[in-house]
Each structure stands twice: as structure tokens, then as C-alpha cells.
C-alpha positions as CSV (number, residue, x, y, z in Angstrom):
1,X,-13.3,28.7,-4.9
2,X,-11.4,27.0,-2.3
3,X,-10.5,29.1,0.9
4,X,-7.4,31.0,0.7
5,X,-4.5,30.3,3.0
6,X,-2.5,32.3,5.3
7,X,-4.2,35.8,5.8
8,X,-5.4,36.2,9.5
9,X,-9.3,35.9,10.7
10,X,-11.5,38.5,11.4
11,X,-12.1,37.9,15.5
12,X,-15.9,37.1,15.1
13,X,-14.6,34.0,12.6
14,X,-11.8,33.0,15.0
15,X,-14.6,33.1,17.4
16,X,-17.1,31.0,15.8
17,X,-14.1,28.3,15.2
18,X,-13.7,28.7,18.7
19,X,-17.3,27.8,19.4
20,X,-17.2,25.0,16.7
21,X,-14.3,23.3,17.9
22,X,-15.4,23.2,21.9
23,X,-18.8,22.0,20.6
24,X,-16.9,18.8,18.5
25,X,-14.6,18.2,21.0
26,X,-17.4,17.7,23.4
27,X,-19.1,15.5,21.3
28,X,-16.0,14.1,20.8
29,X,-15.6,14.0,24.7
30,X,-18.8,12.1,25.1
31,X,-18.1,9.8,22.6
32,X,-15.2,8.9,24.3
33,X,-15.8,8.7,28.1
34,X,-19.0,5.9,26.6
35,X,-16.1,3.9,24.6
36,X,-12.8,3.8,26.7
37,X,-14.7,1.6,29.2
38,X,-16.5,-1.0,26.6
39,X,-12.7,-1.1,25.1
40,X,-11.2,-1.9,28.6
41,X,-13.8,-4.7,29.2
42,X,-13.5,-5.8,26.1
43,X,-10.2,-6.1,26.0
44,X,-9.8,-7.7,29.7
45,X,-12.2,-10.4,28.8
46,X,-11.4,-10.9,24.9
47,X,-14.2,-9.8,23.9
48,X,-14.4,-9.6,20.0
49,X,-16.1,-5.9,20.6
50,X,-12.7,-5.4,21.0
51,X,-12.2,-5.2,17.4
52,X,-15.2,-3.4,16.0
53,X,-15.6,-0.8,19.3
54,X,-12.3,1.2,17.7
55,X,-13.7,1.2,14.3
56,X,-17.4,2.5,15.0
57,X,-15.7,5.4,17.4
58,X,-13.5,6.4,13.9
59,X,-16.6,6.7,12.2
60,X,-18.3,9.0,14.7
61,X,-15.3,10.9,14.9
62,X,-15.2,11.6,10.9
63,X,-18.4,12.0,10.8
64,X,-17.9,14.8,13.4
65,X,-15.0,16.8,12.0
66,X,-16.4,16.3,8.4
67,X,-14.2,13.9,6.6
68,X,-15.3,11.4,4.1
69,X,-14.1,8.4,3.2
70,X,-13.9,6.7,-0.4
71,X,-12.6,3.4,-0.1
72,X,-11.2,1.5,-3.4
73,X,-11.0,-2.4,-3.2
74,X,-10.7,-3.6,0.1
75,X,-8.8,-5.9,2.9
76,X,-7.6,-9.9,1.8
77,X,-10.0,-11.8,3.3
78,X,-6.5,-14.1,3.8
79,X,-4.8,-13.5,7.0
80,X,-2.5,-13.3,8.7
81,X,-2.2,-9.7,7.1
82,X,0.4,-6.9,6.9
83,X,-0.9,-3.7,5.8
84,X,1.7,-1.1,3.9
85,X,0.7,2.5,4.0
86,X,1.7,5.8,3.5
87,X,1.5,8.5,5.8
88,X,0.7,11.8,5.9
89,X,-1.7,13.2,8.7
90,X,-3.1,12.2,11.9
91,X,-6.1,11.4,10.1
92,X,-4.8,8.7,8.7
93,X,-5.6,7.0,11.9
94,X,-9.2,7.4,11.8
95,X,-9.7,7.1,8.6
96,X,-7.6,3.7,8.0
97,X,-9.2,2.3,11.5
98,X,-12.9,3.3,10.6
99,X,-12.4,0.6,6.9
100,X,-12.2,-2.9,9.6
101,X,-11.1,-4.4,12.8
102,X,-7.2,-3.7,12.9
103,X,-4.4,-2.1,14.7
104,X,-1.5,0.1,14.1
105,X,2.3,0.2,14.5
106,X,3.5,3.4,15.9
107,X,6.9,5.4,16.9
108,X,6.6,5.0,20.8
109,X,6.8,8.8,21.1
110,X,2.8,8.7,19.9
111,X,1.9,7.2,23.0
112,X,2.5,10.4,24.5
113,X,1.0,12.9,22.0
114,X,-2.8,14.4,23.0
115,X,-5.9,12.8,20.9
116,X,-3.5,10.9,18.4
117,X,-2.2,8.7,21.6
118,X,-5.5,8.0,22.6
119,X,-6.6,7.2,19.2
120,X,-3.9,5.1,18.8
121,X,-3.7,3.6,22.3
122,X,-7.6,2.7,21.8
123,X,-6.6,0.9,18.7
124,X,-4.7,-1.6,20.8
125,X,-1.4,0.3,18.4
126,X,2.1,-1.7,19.2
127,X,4.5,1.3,20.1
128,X,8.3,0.7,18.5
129,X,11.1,2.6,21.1
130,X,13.7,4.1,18.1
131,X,15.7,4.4,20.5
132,X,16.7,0.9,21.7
133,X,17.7,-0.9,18.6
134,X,17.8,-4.0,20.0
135,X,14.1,-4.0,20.8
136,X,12.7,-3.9,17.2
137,X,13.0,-7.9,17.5
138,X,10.7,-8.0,20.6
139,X,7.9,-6.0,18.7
140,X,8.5,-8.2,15.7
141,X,7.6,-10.7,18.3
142,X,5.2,-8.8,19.2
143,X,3.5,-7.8,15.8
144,X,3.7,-11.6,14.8
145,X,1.1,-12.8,17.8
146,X,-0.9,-10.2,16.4
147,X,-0.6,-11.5,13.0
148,X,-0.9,-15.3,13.9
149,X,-4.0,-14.0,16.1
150,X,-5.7,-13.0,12.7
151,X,-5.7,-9.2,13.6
152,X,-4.5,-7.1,10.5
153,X,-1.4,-4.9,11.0
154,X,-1.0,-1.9,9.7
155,X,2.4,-0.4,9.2
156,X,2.9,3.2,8.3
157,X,6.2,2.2,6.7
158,X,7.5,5.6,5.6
159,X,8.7,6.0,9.4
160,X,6.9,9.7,9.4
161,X,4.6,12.0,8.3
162,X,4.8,13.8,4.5
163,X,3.0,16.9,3.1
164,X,0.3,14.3,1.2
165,X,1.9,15.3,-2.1
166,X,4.7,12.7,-2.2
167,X,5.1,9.1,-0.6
168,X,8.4,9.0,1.5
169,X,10.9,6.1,1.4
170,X,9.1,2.9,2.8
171,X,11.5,1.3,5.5
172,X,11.9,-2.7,5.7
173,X,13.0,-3.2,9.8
174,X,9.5,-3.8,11.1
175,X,8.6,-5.9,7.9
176,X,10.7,-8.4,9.3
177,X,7.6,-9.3,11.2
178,X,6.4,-11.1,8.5
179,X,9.3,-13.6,9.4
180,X,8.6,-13.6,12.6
181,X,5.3,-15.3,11.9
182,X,6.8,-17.6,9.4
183,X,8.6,-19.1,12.8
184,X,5.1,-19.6,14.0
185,X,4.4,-21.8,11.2
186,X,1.8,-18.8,9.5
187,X,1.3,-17.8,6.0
188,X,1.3,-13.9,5.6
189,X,-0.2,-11.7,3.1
190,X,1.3,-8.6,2.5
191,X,-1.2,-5.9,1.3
192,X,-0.3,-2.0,0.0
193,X,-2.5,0.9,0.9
194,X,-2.3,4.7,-0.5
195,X,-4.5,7.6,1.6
196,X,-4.8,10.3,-0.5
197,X,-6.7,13.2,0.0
198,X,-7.8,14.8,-2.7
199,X,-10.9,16.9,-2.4
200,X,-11.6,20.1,0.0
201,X,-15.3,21.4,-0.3
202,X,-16.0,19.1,-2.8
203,X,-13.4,21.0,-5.1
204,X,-9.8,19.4,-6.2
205,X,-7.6,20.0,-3.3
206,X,-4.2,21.1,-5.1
207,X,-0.4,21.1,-3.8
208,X,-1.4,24.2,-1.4
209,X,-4.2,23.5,0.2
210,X,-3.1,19.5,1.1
211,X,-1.3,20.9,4.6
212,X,-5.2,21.6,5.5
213,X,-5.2,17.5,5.8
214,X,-1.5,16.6,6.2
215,X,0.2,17.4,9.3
216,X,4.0,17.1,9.1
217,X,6.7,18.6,10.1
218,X,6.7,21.2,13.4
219,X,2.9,21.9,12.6
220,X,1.2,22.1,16.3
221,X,-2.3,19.8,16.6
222,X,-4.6,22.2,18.0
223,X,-4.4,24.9,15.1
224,X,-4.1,22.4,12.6
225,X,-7.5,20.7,13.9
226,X,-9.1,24.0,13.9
227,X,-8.0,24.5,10.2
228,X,-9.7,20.9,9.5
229,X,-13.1,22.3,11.2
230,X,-13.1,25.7,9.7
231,X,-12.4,24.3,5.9
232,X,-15.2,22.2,6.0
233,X,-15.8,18.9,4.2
234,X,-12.5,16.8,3.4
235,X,-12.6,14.0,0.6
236,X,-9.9,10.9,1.3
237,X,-9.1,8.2,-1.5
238,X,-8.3,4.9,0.4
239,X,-6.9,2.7,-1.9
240,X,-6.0,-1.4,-1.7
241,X,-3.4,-2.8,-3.8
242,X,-3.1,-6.0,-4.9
243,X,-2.2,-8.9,-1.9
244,X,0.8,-11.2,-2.1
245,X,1.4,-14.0,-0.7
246,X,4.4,-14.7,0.7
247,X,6.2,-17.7,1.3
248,X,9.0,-18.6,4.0
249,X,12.0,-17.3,2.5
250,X,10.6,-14.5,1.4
251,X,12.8,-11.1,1.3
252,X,11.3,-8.0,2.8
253,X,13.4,-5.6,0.9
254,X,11.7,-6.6,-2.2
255,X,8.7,-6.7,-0.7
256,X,8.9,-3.5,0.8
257,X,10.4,-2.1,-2.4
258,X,7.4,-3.3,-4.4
259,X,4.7,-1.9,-2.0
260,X,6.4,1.5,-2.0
261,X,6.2,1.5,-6.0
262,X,2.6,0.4,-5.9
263,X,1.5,2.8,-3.3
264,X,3.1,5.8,-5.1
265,X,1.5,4.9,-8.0
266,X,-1.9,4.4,-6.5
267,X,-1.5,8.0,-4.6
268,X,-0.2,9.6,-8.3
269,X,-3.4,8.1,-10.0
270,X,-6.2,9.8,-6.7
271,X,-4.3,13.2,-6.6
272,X,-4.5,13.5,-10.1
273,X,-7.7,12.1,-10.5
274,X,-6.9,9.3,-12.9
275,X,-9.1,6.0,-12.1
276,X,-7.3,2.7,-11.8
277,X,-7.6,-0.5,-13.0
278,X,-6.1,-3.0,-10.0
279,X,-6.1,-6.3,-9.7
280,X,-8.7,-7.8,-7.9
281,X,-7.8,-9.5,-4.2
282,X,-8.0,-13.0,-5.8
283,X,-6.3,-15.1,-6.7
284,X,-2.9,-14.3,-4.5
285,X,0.3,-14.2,-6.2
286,X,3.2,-15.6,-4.3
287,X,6.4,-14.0,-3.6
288,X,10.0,-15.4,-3.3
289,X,13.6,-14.6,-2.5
290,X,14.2,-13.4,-6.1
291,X,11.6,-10.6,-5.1
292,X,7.6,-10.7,-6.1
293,X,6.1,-12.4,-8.8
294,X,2.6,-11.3,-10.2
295,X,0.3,-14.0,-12.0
């Protein structure tokens, strides 16, 4: 049976999480205070190990606070690339940036936050100010150098965090990047992706125990982490949807529109344990103004 939820710890197990969670988070630590400098050179002399230094300190960190990672189809080999993805835990930052050499796109406010700010910041993450509207072109700008660089993007495009037993309205502003890159002359490829998580002990995880990965709302990072370590081994369905290509006067609604549908389907199909049958990567379908069109 899975462990139950809510009744308080005897103090010798609240202890022992204690213990558990110094013990990572040194590890962690160390881990770390060896990789922030190799980024920082990296980066400073454009190094490629710029790219693949993130993704090797997401696998250690997993590996450390015992989550697993099952990966359906994979990343368009075409670029430039716009990843779509739902969103439901700081996990989903590891987890996503442990698959290849990308980045994220991030509310500026995550800058700030403890672990998921470094994560994010040592993802070479572009941070969008909500505040100032009249920024979101200049990190469109922004995310199309990026994109025209042949870095993969990835956009948590519900805007926030869910409970991980629903996929939130997918928003379009930030897809206008895609655009953006048209004006650089580039081709982009617009790819969905649904995290699920779906097992907890190696048992179905069920609408209750899900807040064990998601973290949403008011939750607070520290107990939530310490839930994630005393809970033990958590299962994550990554999932790639089928690629389009789009052309120059393409429109993002539709775009968007369609991602959302195939990403809640995608998530629907892991949480209830269905398989699924999509399309391999190749060929791309191309995508107009009158919205997508599969071959």
C-alpha cells in the first residue's frame, strides 16, 4: 500500500527525514559547488559543456532524491525548436533538463526562489517580468537568438503550476517567439511535451497522492521536498508529441490550441495507464494560418 497522507510523524521518523534530507542536500551541495564553476567557464568562453554540464547535474540530482524518468519518443532532431509543456512541480525542471541540452522560460519571480532559481539560473532559463507588458517583445527577441542559436526552448505554457491531475489553459504570448525567428529568416518546429507522474513506490500514484510530486499553489519547498525524500521512489512519464513545422505566417493560437489538446491527451493516456500510439518525429507536417495540418 502506498503511504497514507496527512497524519503527523512519530519524532524518531521526522528525525530520520531530518537526517536524510541534510545528507542529500549535501550531496547535493557538493554536486553543486563542482558544477557552478564548469558552467561559468563554460558559459564565458562558449564552451559547448555549456549545454550538456546542466543536464548531467539533473541526472545526479534525480538520482539523489529518487525519481525516475521514463521518456516516450523523443526531441526533433529539426531545430530551431519550441518545446510546449505542462507544468506541475518543481521537478519538472530536472526532469525535462536531464532528457538533452536545452533551456527554460520562466516567470521572473523564479529567479529569486531557493534551489528552483538556481536550477533554473544554471539552465541558462530566460526570465519573463509579468509585470512590464511591454517587455514580452524583448524576451521574444530574446528566446528567438536562442532558437536561431539551435538551443531548444522549453515553454511551460500553462503560465503556473497544477496539482498533476489536470493540464491548465496553455497561453499563446511567449509563442510569438516563434515569429520572432521567422524575422531571422529560421524555420521552427514546434514540439508538445506532457510530464506525468504516475507511479509512487512502484504502485499507481492516484488523484491523492499526486501533491507528493506536484507542488502548486501556497505549498512551501522545504516540506514539500522532505515529503519527496520520505515517500521514496517517484515514477515520471515524459512524453513527446508529434513535431510541426511551421511556416512564416503561421498562427500561434492554433498552434498553441493544438499543443494543449495533444498534451492533455498524452497526460490522460500515462495517468491512466493507457499506452499510446504517436506519430513518429518524421516526416514533419507543416502548419499554416488556417491552423495545423497533419499528414
Amino acid at each position: 500500500m502506498l503511504p497514507p497522507l496527512g497524519p503527523e510523524q512519530p519524532a524518531l521518523s521526522r528525525l530520520m527525514d531530518r537526517l536524510r534530507l541534510a545528507g542529500v542536500l549535501s550531496v547535493v551541495g557538493a554536486v553543486t559547488l563542482v558544477g557552478i564553476p564548469l558552467q561559468w567557464i563554460s558559459l564565458k568562453l562558449g564552451l559547448d559543456a555549456r549545454r550538456h554540464i546542466p543536464r548531467l547535474y539533473h541526472r545526479a540530482l534525480l538520482r539523489l532524491i529518487g525519481v525516475r524518468v521514463h521518456v516516450r519518443g523523443a526531441p526533433a532532431v529539426d531545430r530551431p525548436l519550441l518545446i510546449l509543456a505542462n507544468h506541475a512541480s518543481w521537478l519538472d525542471i530536472p526532469v525535462v533538463g536531464s532528457l538533452t541540452p536545452l533551456f527554460f522560460v520562466a516567470k521572473s519571480e523564479v529567479s529569486g526562489w531557493p534551489l528552483i532559481g538556481l536550477l533554473a539560473k544554471f539552465q541558462r532559463t530566460v526570465f519573463v517580468d509579468r509585470q512590464r507588458r511591454h517587455a514580452t517583445g524583448a524576451v521574444n527577441r530574446e528566446i528567438a537568438d536562442r532558437l536561431a542559436d539551435g538551443d531548444p526552448v522549453v515553454l511551460f505554457a500553462e503560465g503556473t503550476s497544477s496539482d498533476g491531475n489536470r493540464v491548465l489553459p496553455f497561453r499563446t504570448a511567449l509563442v510569438g517567439a516563434a515569429r520572432e525567428a521567422f524575422a531571422a529568416g529560421a524555420e521552427v518546429v514546434v514540439q508538445p511535451l506532457a510530464v506525468s507522474y504516475v507511479r509512487l513506490q512502484g504502485l499507481p500514484m492516484g488523484r491523492s497522492h499526486r501533491p507528493v510530486a506536484a507542488w502548486f499553489g501556497d505549498m512551501e519547498l522545504a516540506p514539500h521536498l522532505m515529503d519527496v525524500l520520505r515517500h521514496g521512489a517517484i515514477d515520471v512519464e515524459v512524453t513527446f508529441g508529434t513535431p510541426v513545422r511551421l511556416d512564416a505566417a503561421h498562427d500561434r493560437k492554433s498552434v498553441t490550441r493544438e499543443s494543449e489538446a495533444t498534451v492533455r491527451r498524452l497526460c490522460a493516456c500515462a495517468l491512466a495507464g493507457r499506452s499510446q500510439d504517436e506519430d513518429r518525429p518524421d516526416p514533419l507536417p507543416d502548419a499554416g494560418t488556417s491552423g495545423i495540418k497533419r499528414s
